[in-house]
N, C-alpha and C positions, 0 to 999 in steps of 0.2 A: 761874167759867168755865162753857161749855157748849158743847156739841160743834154744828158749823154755826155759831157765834158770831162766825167770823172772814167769813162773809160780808150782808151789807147786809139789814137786816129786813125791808123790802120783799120779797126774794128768800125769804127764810124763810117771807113769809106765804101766799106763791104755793105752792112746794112741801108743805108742813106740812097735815096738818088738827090735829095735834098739834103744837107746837115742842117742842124737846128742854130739858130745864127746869136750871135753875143746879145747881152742886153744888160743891163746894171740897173741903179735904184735912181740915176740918173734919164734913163729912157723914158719916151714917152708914156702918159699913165697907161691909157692903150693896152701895151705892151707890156707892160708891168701885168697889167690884170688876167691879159690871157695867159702871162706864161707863170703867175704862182704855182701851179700844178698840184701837186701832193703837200698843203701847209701843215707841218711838222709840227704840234703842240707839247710843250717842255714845262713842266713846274718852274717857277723862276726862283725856284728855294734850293735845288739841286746845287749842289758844295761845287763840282767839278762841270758847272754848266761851261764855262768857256771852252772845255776839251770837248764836252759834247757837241757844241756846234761844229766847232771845226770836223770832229768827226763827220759827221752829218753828210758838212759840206764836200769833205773828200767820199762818201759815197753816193751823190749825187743830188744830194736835199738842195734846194736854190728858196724858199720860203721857209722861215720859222715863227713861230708865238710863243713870246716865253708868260707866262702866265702868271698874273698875281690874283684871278678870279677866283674859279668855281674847282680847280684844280688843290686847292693849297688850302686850310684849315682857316679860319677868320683871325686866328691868333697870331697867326705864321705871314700876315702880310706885311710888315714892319721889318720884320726880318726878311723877308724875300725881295724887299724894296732896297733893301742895305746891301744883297746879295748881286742882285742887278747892278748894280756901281759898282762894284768890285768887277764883277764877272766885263763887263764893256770893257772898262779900264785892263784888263787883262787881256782881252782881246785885243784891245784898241794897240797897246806896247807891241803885241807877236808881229801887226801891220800883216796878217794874213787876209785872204780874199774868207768874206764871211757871207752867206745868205742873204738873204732880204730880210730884216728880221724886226720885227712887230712885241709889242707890248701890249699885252691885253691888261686892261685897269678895271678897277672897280668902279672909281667914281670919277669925276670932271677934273677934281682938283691934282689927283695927281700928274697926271699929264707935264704940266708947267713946273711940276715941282722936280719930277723924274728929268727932263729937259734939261733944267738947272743943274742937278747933282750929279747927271752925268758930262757934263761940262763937254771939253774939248772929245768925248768918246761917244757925244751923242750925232757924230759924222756917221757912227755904225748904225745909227735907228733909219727904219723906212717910215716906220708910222705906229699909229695905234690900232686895236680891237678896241671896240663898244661895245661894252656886254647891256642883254637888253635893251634894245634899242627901242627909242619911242622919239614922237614927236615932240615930247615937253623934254626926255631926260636927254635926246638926242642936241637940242640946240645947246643945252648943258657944255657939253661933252664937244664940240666941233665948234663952239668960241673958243672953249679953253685949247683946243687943237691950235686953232686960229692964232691965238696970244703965244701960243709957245712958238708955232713957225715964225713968229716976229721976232721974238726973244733972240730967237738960237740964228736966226739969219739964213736957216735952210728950208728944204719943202718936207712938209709933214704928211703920209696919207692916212686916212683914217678908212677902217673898213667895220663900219656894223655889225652889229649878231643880231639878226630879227628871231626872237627868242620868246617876246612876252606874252604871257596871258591874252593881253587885247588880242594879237593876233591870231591867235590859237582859238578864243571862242569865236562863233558864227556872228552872234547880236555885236559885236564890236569888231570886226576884224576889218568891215569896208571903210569904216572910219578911221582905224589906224593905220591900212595902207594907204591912207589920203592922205595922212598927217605926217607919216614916213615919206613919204613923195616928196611934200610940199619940203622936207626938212631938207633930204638929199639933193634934191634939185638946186635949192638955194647956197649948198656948200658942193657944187658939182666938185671944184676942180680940185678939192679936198679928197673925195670919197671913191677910193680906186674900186674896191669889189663888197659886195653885200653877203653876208654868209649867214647859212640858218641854224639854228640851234633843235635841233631835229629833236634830241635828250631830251629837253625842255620840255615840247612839246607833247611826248611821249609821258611825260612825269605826270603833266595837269591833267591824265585820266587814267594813273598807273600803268602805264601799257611798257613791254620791251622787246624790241623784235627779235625773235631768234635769228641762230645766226645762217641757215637757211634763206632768211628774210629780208627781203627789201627794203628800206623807207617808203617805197610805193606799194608796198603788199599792206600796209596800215594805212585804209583810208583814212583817217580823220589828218595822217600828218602829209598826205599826198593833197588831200584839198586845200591846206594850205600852202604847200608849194606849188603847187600847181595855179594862186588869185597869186601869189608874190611873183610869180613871170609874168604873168598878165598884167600888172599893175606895173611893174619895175625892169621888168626884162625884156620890154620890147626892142626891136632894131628898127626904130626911125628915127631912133637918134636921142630918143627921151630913155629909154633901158639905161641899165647898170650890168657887166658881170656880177653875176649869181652863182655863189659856188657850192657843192655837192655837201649834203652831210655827212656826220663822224661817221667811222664804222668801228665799232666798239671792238670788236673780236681780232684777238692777236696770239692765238694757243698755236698757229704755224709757226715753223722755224724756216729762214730764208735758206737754205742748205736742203730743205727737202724739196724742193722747187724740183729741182734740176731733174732728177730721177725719171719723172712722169712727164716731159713736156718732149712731146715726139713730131707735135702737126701743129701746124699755122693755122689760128684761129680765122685771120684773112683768107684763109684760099678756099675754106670752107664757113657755114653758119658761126659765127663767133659766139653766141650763147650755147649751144650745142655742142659745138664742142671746146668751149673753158671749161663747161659741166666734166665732162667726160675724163679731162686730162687732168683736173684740178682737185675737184671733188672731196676726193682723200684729201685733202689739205685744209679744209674747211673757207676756201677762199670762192664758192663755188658764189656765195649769197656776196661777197664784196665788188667781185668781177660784173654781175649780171648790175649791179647799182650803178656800179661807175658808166655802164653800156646807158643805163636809165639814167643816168642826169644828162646826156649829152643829150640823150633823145627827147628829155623835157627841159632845154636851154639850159642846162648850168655847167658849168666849165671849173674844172679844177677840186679840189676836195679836202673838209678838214680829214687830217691825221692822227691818231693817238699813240701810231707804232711804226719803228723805223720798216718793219716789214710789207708797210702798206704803199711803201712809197714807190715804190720800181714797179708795181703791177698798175696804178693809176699813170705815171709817165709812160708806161708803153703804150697803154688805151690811149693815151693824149697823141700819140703819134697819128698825122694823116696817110694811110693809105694811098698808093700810089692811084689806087680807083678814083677817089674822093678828091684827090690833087687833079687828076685830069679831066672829073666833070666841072669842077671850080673853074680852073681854067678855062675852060671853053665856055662853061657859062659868062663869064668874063670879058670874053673877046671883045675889042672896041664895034668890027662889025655886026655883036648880037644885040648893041644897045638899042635896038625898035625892036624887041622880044622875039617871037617865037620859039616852036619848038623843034628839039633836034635829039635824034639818037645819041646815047652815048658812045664816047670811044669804045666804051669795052661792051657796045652794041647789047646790052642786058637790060637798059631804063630811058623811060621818054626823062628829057631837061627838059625844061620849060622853062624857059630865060628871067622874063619878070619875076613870078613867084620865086624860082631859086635860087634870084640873086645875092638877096642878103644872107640866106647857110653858105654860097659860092666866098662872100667878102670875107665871114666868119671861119669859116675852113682856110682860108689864105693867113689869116692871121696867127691862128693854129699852126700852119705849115711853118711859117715863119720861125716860131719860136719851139717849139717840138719835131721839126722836118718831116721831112716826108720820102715813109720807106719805100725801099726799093721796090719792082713789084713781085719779085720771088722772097721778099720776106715779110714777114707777118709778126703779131702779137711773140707768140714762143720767142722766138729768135730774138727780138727787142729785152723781153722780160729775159732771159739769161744771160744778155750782152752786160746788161742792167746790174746784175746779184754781185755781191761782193764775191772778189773769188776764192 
């Protein structure tokens, strides 16, 4: 699969000076982690879930979570566990190219038991979601991972929800990203990406942001994301991808995009003017978040609506600016540092300090390409829209 692949090559080769390059659930975890992009969450009770993926898939979704959690009534998980079997095995017969596609559980034990009952269809699983993650309920939850990648003779990844209480109050929250640390580190090559439960957080003081709003306009849920990069997201090698929170808000229709998008957010201020072109649409408060996770290290984004997903994969696209400061920061000759103008003569590089955004954006380019330089945001996001 590859992200842009659901639309016509011609189109790609217009846009692209880069195309975005193949990857599977077989590639490196790496690779897997930068290029989730838009992860697409589904009730796993839904009657017709195999067609929805596939849909999905033909309009450019490449990550899903089908959900037996916090999505689906406490009654409804038995049946939505029975639904899952059917729905794989349905999949698994058509032998179509499917997403990456994740299982969020409730508890440890289903894991090994979902594993088992989807038998020979559990080729189609990439991995699991941890909901609430902790350092006691997390070793839980990443044995039984463990046992089942034995079981079933493939690789499992698990990706956390750091969601709970501990972390959300102040008196406990240094402790439970120590105790998360110590968890993940010891199931490294298990745990592809860490993802925040933003809702959650939000819930433990009634708060809900409007849809003008941020995740970062509500301090209490910014200062915890903001010690979860610090603690987890570093790039020296000890970090994990860290991926953007929900955005609740889905009263746009993707058909009304098109009307309003005249100018390249690239060629000009990109907050300024997504405001400007967008607005009307209510996507003004989802665009400015997604510009804010990249800008506070987090890469990729949970979903609750197919409509979310083509505006997060265009923002994921590198700039062809961004591609040629990487590069050059890059150069085998820059490796004893200094500092040098950019190509496009606008910013000092400074080699040491931005090497590691330089590795991080190649890896980005890799898997999302990187646009020409006469195109931009607009251009990507309508390539993108179903037609």
């Amino acid at each position: 699969m590859r992200h842009f692949g659901h639309i016509p090559s011609v189109v790609r080769e217009r846009l692209f000076h880069r195309e975005p390059a193949d990857f599977s659930a077989a590639s490196p975890a790496s690779t897997i982690a930068a290029a989730l992009g838009a992860t697409l969450y589904s009730p796993a009770t839904r009657p017709a879930l195999a067609d929805d993926v596939l849909k999905q898939a033909a309009r450019g979704v490449v990550s899903m979570v089908l959900c037996l959690e916090d999505s689906i009534d406490d009654a409804e998980v038995a049946g939505g566990e029975a639904n899952l079997v059917r729905q794989f095995a349905d999949l698994d017969a058509r032998g179509a190219e499917v997403p990456l596609l994740f299982i969020r559980v409730r508890e440890p034990e289903q894991i090994p038991d979902l594993v088992s009952r989807l038998g020979a269809a559990a080729r189609l699983l990439t991995g699991f979601v941890l909901p609430k993650f902790t350092e006691e309920r997390g070793t839980a939850f990443l044995e039984a991972l463990s046992a089942a990648e034995s079981a079933g003779g493939r690789r499992l990844f698990a990706m956390p929800v750091l969601e709970s209480p501990e972390l959300l109050h102040l008196e406990t929250r240094g402790e439970a990203l120590a105790g998360i640390a110590r968890t993940v580190d010891k199931y490294r090559e298990r745990v592809l990406a860490l993802r925040l439960g933003v809702t959650d957080f939000c819930s433990g003081y009634g708060l809900r942001r409007a849809p003008d709003m941020t995740a970062y306009d509500v301090q209490i849920v910014a200062a915890v994301i903001g010690d979860v990069v610090n603690v987890l997201g570093r790039s020296d090698g000890t970090g994990f991808t860290i991926t953007g929170p929900v955005w609740e808000y889905f009263r746009v229709q993707e058909r009304m995009f098109k009307p309003q998008l005249r100018r390249s957010p690239f060629m000009e201020s990109r907050a300024d003017q997504l405001r400007t072109t967008l607005i009307e649409h209510d996507l003004d408060g989802l665009l400015r978040e997604i510009e804010l996770d990249r800008a506070n290290g987090l890469l990729g984004k949970t979903c609750i609506h197919p409509s979310h997903v083509v505006p997060v994969h265009a923002l994921s696209v590198v700039s062809h600016e961004e591609y040629s400061d990487a590069q050059d920061i890059l150069r085998p000759e820059r490796g004893g540092g200094g500092v040098l103008r950019s190509v496009y003569t606008n910013k000092m590089n400074e080699v040491k300090p931005h090497r590691a955004w330089a590795e991080r954006t190649l890896l980005r380019a890799d898997v999302f390409g990187v646009a020409r330089e006469d195109i931009g945001f607009v251009e990507l996001l309508t390539a993108g829209l179903p037609g």
